[in-house]
Backbone as CSV, one residue per row, in Angstrom:
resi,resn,N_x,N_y,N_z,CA_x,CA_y,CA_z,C_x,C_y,C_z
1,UNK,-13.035,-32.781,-5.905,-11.963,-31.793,-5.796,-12.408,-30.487,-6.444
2,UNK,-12.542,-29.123,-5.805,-12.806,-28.056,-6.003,-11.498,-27.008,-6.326
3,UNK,-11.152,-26.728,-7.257,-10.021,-25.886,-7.851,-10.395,-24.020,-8.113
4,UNK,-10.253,-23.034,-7.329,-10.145,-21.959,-7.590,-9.064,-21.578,-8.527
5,UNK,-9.940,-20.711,-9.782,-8.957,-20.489,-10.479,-9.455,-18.460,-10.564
6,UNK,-8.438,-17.603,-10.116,-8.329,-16.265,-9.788,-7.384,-15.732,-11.513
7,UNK,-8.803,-14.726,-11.449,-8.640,-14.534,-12.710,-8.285,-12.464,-12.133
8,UNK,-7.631,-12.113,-13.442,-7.183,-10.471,-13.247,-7.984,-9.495,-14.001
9,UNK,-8.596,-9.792,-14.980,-9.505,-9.209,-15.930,-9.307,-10.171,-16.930
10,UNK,-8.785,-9.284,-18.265,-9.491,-10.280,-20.099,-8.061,-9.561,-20.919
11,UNK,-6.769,-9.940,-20.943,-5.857,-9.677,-21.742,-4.802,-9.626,-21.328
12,UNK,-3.288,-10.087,-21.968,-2.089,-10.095,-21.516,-1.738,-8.739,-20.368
13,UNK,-2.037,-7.448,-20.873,-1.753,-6.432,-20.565,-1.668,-5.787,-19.892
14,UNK,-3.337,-6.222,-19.307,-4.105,-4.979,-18.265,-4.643,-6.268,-17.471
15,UNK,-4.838,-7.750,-17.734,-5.610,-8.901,-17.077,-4.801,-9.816,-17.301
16,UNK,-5.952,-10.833,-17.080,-5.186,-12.280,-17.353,-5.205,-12.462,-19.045
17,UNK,-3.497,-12.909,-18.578,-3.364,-13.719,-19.743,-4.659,-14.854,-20.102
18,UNK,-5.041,-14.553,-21.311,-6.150,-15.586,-21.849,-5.344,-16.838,-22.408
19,UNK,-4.399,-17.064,-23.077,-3.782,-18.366,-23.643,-3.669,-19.377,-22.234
20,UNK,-2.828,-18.583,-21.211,-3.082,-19.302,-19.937,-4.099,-19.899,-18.742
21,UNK,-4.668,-18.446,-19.263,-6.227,-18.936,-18.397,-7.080,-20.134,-18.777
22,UNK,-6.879,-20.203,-20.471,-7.652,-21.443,-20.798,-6.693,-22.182,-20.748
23,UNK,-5.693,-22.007,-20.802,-4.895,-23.960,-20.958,-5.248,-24.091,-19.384
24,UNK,-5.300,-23.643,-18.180,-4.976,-23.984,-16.890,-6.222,-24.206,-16.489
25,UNK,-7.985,-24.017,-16.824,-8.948,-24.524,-17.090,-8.841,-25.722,-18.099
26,UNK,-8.393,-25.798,-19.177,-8.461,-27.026,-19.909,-7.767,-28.307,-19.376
27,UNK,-6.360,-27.744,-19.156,-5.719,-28.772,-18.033,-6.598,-29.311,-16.875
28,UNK,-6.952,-28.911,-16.247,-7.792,-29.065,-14.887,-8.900,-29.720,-15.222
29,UNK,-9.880,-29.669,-16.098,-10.808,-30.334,-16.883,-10.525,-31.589,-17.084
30,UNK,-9.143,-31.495,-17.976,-8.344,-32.874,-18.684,-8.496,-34.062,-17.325
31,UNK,-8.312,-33.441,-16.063,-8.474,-34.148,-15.197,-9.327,-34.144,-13.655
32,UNK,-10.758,-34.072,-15.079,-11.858,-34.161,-13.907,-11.793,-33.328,-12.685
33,UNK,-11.496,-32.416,-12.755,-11.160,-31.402,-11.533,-12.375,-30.320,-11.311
34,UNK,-13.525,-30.058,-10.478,-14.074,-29.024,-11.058,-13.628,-27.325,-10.518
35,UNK,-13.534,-26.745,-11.423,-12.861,-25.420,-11.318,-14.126,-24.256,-11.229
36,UNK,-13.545,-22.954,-10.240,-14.626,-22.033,-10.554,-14.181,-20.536,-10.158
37,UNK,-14.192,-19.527,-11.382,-13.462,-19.079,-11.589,-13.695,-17.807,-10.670
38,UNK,-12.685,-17.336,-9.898,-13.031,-16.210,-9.382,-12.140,-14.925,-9.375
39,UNK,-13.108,-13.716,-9.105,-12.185,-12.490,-9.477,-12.202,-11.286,-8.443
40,UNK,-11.486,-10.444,-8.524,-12.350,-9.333,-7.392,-12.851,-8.165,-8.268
41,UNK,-14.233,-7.255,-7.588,-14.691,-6.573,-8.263,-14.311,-5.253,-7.640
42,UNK,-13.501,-4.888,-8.757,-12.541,-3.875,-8.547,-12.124,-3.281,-9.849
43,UNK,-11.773,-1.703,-10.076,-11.587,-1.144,-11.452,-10.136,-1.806,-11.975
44,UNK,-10.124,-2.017,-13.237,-8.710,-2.296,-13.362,-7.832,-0.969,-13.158
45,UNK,-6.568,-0.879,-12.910,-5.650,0.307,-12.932,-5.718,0.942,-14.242
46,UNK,-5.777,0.024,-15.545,-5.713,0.815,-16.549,-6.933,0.085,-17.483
47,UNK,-6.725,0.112,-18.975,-7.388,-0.244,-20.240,-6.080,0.256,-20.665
48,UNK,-5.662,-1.316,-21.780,-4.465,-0.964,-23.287,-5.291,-1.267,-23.982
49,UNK,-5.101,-0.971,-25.242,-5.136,-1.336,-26.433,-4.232,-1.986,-26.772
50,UNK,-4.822,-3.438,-26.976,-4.074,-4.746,-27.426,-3.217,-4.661,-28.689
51,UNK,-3.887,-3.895,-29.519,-3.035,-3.852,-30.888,-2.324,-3.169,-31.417
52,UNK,-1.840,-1.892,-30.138,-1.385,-0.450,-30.386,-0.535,-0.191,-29.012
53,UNK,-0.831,-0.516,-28.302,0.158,-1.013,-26.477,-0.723,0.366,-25.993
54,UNK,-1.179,1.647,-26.750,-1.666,2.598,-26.176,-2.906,2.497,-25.028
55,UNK,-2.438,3.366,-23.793,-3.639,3.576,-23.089,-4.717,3.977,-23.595
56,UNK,-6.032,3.574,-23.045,-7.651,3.714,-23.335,-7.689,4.810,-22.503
57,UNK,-8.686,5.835,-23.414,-9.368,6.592,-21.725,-10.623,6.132,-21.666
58,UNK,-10.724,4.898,-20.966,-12.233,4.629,-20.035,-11.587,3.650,-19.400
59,UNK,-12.709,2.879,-18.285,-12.507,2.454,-17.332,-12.958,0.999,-17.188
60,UNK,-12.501,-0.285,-16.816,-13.096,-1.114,-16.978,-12.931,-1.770,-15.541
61,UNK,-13.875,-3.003,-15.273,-14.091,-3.731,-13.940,-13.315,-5.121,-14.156
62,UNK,-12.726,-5.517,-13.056,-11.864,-6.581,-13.181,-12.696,-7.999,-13.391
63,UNK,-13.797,-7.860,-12.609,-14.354,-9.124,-12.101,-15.281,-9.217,-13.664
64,UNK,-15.994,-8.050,-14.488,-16.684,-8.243,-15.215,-15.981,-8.630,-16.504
65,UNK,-14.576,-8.036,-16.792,-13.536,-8.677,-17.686,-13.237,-10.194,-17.357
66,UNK,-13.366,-10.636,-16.458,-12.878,-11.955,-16.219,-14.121,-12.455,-16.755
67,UNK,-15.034,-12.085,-16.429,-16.410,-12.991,-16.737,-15.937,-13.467,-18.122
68,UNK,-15.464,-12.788,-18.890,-15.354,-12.983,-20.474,-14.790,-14.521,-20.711
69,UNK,-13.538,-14.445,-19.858,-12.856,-15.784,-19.970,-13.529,-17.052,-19.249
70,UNK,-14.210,-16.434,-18.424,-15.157,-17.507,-17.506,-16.629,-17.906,-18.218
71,UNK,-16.643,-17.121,-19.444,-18.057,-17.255,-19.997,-19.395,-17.180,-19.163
72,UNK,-19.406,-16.447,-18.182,-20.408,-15.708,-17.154,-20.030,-16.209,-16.147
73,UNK,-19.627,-17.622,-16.225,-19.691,-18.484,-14.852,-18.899,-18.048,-13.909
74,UNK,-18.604,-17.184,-12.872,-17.833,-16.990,-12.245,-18.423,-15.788,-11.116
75,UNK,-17.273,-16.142,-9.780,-17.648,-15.508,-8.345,-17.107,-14.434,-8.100
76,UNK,-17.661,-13.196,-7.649,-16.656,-12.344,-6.903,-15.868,-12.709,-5.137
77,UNK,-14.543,-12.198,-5.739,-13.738,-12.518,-4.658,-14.392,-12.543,-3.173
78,UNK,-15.733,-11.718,-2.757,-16.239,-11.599,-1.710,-17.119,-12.157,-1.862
79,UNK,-17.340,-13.179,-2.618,-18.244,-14.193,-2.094,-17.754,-15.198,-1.939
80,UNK,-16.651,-15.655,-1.635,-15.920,-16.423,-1.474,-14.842,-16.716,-0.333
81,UNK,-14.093,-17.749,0.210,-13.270,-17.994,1.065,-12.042,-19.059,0.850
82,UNK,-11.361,-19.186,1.254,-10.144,-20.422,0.774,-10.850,-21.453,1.279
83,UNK,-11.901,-21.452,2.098,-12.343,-22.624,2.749,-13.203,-23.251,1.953
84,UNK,-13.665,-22.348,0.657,-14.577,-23.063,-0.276,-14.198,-24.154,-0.817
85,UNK,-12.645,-24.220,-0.708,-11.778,-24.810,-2.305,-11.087,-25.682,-1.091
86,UNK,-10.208,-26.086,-2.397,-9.499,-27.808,-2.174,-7.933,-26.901,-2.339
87,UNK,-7.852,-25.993,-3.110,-6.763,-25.464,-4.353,-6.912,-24.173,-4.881
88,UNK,-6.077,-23.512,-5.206,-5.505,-22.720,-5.837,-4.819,-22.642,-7.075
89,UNK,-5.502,-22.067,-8.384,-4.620,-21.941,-9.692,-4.949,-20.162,-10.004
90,UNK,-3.487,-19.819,-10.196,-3.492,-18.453,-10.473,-2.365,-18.453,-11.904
91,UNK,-3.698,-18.168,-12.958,-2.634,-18.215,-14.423,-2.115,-16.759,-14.260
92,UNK,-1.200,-16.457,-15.444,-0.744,-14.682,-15.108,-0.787,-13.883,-16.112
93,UNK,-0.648,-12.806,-16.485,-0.558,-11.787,-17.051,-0.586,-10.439,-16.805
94,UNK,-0.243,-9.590,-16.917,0.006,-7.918,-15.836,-1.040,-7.589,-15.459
95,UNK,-2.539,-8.420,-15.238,-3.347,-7.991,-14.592,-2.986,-8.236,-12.817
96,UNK,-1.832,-9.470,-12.980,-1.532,-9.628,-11.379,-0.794,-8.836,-10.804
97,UNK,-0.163,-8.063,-11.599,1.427,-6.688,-11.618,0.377,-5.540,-11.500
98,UNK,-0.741,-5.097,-12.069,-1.392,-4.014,-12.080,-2.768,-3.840,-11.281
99,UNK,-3.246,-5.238,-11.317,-4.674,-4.816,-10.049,-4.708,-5.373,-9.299
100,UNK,-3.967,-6.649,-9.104,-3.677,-7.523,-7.463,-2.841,-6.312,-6.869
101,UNK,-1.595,-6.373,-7.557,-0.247,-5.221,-7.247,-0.397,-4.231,-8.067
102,UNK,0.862,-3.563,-7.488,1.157,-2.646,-8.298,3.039,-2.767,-8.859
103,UNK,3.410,-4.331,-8.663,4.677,-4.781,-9.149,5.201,-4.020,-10.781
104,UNK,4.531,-3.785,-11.451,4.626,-3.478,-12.711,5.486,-1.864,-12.484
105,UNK,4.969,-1.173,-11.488,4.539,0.108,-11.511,6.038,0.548,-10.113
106,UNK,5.978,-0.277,-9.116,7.077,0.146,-8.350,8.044,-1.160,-7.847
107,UNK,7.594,-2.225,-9.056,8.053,-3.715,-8.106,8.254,-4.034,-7.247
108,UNK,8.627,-4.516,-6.068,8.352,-5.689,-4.856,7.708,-4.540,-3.530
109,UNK,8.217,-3.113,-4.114,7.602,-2.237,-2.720,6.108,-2.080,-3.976
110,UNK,5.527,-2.193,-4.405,4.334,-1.643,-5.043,3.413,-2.544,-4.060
111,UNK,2.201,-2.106,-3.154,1.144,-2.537,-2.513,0.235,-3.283,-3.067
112,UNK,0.123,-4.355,-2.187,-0.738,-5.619,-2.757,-2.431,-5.181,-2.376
113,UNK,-3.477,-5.637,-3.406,-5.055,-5.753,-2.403,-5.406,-6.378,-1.660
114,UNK,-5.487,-5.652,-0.573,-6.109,-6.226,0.847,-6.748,-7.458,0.434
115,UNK,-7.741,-7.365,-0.319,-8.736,-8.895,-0.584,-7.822,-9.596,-1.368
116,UNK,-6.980,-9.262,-1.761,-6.087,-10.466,-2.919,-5.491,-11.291,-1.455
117,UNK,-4.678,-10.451,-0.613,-3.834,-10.728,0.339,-4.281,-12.297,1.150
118,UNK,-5.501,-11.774,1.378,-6.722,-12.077,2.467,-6.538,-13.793,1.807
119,UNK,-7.515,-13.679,0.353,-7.941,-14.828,0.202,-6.916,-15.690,-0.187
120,UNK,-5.673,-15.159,-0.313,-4.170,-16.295,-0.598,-4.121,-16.165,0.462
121,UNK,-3.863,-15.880,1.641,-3.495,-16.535,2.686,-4.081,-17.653,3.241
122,UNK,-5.506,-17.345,2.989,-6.589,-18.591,3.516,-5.409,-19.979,2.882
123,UNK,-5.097,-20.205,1.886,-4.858,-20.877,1.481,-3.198,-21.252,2.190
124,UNK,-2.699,-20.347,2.165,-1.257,-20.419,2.278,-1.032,-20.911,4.186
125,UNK,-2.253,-20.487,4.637,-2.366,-20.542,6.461,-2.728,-22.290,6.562
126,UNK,-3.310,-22.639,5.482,-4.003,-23.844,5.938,-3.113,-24.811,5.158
127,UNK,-2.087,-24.570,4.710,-1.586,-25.673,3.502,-1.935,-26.057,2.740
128,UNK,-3.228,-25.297,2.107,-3.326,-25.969,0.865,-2.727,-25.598,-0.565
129,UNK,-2.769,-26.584,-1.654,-2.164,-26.279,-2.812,-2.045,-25.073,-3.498
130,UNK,-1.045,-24.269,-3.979,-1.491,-23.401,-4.911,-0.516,-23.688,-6.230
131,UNK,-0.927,-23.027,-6.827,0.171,-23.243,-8.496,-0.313,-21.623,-9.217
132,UNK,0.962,-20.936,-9.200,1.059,-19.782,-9.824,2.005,-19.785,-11.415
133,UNK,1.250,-19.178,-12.209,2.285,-19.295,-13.545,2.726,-18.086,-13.790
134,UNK,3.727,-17.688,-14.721,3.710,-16.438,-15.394,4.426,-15.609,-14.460
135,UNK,3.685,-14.536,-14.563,4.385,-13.555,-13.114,3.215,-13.467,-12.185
136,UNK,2.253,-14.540,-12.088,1.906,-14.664,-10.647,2.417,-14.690,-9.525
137,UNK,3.586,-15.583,-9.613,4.911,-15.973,-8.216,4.815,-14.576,-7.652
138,UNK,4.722,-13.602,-8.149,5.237,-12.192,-7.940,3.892,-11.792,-6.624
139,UNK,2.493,-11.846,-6.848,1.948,-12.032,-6.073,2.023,-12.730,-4.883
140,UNK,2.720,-13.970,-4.923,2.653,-14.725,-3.837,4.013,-14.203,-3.074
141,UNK,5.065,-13.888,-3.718,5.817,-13.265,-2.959,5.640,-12.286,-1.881
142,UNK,4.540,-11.223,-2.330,4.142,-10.108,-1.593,3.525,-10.585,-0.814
143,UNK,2.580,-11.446,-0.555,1.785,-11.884,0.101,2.665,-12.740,1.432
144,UNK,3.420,-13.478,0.979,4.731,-14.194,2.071,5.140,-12.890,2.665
145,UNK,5.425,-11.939,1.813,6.294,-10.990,2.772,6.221,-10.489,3.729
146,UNK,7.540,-10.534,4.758,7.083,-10.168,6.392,6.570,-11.594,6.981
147,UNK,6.486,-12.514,6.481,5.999,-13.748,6.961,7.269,-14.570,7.476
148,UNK,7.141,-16.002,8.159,8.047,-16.837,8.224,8.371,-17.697,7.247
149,UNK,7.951,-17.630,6.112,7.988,-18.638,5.181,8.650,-18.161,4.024
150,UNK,9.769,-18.751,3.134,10.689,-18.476,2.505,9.762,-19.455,1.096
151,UNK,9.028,-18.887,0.492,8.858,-20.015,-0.738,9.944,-19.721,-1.593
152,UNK,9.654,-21.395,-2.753,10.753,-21.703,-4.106,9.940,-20.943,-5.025
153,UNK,9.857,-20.018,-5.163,9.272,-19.435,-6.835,10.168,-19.323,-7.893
154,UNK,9.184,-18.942,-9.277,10.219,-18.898,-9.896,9.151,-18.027,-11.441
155,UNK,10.108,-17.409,-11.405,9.340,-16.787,-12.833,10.334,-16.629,-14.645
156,UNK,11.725,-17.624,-14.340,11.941,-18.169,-15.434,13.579,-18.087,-15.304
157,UNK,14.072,-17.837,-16.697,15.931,-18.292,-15.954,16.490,-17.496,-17.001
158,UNK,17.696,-17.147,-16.593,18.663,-16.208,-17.233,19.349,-16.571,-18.599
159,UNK,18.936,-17.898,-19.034,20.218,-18.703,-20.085,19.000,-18.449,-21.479
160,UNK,17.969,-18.353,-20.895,16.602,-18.574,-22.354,16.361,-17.161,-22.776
161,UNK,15.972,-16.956,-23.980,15.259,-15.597,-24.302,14.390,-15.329,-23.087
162,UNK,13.756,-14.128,-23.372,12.870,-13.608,-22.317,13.020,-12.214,-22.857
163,UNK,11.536,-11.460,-22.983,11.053,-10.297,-23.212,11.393,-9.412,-22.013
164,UNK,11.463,-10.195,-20.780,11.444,-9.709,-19.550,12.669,-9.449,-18.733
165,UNK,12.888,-9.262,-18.067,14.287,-8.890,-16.770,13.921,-9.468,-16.176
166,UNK,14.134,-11.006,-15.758,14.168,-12.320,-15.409,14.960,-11.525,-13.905
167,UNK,16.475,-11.349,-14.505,17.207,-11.135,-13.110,16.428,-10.088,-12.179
168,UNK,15.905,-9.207,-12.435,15.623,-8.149,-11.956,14.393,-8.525,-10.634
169,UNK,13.217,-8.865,-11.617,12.130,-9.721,-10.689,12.704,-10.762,-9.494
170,UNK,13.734,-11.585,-10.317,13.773,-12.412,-9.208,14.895,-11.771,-8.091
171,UNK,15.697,-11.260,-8.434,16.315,-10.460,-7.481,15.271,-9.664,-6.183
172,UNK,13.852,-8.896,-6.931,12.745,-8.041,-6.237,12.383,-9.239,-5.401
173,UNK,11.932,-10.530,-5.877,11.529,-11.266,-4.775,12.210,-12.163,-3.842
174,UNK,13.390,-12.099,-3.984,14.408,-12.261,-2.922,14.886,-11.267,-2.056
175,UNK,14.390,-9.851,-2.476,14.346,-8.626,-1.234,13.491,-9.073,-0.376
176,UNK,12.372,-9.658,-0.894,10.857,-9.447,-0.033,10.591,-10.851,0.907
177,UNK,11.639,-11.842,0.509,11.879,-12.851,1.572,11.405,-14.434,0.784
178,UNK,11.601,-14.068,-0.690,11.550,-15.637,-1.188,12.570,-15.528,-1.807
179,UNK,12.756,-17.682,-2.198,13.564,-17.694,-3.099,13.474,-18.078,-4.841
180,UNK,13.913,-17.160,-5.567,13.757,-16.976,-6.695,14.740,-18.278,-7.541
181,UNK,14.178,-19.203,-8.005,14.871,-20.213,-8.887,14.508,-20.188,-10.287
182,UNK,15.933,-20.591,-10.885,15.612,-20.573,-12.010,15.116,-21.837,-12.913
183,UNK,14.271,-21.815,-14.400,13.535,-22.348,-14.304,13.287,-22.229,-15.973
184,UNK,13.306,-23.569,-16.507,12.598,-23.538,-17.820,11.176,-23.214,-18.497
185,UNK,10.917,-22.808,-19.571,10.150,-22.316,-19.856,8.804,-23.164,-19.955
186,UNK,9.137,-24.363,-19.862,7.970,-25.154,-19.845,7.994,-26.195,-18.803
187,UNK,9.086,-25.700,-17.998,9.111,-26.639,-17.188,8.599,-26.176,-15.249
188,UNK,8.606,-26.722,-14.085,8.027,-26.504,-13.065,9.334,-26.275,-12.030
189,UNK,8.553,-25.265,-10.945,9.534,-25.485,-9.267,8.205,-25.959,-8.011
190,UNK,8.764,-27.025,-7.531,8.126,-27.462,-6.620,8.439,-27.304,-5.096
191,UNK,7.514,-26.422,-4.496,7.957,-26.154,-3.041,7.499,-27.028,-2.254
192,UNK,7.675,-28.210,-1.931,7.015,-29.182,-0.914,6.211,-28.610,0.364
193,UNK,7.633,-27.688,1.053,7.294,-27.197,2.470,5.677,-26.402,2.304
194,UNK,5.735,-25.576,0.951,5.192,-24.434,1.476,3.489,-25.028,0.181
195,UNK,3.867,-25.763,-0.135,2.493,-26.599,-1.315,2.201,-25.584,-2.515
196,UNK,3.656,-25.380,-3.114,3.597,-24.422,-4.024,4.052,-25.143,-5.092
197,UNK,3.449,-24.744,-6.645,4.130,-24.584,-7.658,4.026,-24.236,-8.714
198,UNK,5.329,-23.448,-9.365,5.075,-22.300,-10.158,6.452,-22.727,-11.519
199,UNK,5.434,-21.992,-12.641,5.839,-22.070,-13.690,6.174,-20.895,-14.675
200,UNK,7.191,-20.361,-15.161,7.618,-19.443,-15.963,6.225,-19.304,-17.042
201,UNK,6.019,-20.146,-17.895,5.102,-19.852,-19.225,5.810,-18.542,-19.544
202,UNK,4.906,-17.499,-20.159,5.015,-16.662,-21.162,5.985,-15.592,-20.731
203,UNK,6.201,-15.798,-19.138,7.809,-15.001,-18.725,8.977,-14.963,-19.661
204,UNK,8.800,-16.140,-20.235,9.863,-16.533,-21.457,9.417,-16.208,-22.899
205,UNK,10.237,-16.469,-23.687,9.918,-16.405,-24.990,9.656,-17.512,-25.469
206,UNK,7.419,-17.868,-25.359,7.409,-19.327,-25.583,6.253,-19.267,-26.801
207,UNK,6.026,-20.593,-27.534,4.757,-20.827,-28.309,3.633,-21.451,-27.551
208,UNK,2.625,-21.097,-28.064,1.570,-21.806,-27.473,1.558,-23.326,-26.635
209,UNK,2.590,-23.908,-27.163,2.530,-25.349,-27.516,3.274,-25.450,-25.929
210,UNK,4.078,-24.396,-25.728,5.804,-24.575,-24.860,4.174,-24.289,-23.773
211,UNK,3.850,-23.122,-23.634,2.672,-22.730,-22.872,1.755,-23.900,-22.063
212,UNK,0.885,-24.442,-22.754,0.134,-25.347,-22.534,0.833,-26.874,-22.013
213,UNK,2.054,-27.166,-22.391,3.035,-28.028,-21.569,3.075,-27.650,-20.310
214,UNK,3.941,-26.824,-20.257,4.176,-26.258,-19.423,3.367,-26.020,-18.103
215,UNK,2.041,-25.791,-18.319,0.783,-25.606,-17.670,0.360,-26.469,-17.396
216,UNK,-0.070,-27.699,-18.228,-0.311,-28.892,-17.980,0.602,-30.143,-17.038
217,UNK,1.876,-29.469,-16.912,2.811,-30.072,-15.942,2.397,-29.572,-14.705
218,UNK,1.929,-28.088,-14.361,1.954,-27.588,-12.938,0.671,-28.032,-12.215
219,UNK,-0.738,-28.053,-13.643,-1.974,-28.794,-12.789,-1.724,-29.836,-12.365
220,UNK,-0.842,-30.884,-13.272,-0.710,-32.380,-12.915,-0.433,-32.081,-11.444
221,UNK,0.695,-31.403,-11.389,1.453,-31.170,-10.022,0.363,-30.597,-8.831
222,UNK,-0.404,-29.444,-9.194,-1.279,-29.182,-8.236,-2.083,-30.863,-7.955
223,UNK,-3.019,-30.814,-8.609,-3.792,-31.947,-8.584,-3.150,-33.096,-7.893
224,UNK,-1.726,-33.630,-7.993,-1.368,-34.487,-6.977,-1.307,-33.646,-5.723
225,UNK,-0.628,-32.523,-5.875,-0.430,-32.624,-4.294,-1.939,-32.138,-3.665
226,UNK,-2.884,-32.079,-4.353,-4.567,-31.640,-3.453,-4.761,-32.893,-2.893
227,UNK,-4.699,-34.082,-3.835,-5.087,-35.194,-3.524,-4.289,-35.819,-2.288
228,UNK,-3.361,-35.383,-2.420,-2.151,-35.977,-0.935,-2.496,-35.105,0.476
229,UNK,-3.191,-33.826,-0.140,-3.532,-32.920,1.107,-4.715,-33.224,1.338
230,UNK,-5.668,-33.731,0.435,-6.969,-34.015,1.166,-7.151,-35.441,2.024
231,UNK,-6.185,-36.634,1.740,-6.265,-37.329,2.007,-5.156,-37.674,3.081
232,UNK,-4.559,-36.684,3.436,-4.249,-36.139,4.666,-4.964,-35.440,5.809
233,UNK,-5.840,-34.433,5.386,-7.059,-33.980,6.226,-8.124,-34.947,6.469
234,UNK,-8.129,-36.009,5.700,-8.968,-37.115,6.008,-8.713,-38.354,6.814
235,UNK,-7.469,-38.045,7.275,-6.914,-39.420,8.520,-6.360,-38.260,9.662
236,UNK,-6.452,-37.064,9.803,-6.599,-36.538,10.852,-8.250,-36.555,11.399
């Protein structure tokens, strides 16, 4: 079993969340899965400063920030195809709002990358698994949009803390033609129809601990349903 895991750059901010990126590699590990991490090579929109929220003035590359979390090992998006993989894991952090999209910046109308588009669909055309955390869903929304397919996403629920405008997002991706459920912070939404599933994590106000649960519930979940899809493509 081959697991793509699509990385945004190297930090909550401007990339991928790193707490997520490794629990959703460690998870996947936990169960013999082999994963390989890929990115597109593309400028990020910005550089923060992690410890000050202030913009950088210089410029950094998405695919070479990811390397960081990938520890070199890892593909650019154009060398690659959905046909490589078994699966799909997309951990999150505003690198998916700022260099997949531009959700951060004009939400659900902000324009997705052509190559982001491209290589989730491979996946989304053929049925195979994906599992989005965080405010990934937000990507996959754009990507459905204009499509026939109504996915269950979910990027967390109105009753829990949250740093974020929970209502707001999910309201944006119920303009764009999904449906937005709500959803505990460590807990999962499972789309059968569409071989999706997605998890709030750090959408909420969580600890590491709530995090890595949480995460470790949605690989379990990917990982069964790859195994039910491959062994479905294997009696056709």
């Amino acid at each position: 079993m081959k697991i793509a895991v699509l990385l945004s750059g190297n930090g909550v901010y401007d990339g991928s969340e790193i707490h997520e990126a490794v629990a959703t590699l460690l998870a996947l590990n936990r169960l013999n899965v082999e994963t390989i991490c890929v990115a597109p090579n593309i400028e990020q929109h910005h550089v923060l400063n992690h410890l000050t929220g202030a913009e950088m003035p210089e410029k950094r590359n998405v695919l070479v920030e990811a390397a960081r979390i990938a520890r070199g090992n890892i593909k650019s998006l154009e060398e690659v195809s959905a046909a490589d993989f078994d699966a799909l894991a997309m951990p999150g952090g505003f690198g998916v709002a700022k260099n997949f999209t531009k959700w951060a910046f004009k939400g659900a109308a902000g324009e997705i990358d052509e190559a982001i588009k491209n290589f989730i669909h491979g996946f989304l055309n053929a049925n195979k698994p994906i599992a989005a955390v965080c405010m990934s869903p937000t990507v996959l929304a754009k990507v459905l949009e204009g499509t026939d397919k109504k996915a269950k996403l979910t990027v967390g629920n109105l009753e829990q803390a949250s740093p974020y405008d929970i209502g707001a997002i999910s309201q944006q991706m119920e303009l764009i033609g999904s449906q937005a459920v709500m959803c505990d912070k460590d807990d999962v939404v499972f789309d059968d129809e569409n071989n999706i599933v997605t998890c709030p994590c750090y959408m909420m106000e969580a600890s590491i601990v709530d995090i890595f649960n949480g995460i470790e519930k949605t690989m379990n979940k990917l990982v069964e349903m790859t195994t039910l899809y491959k062994e479905a493509q294997e009696i056709q």
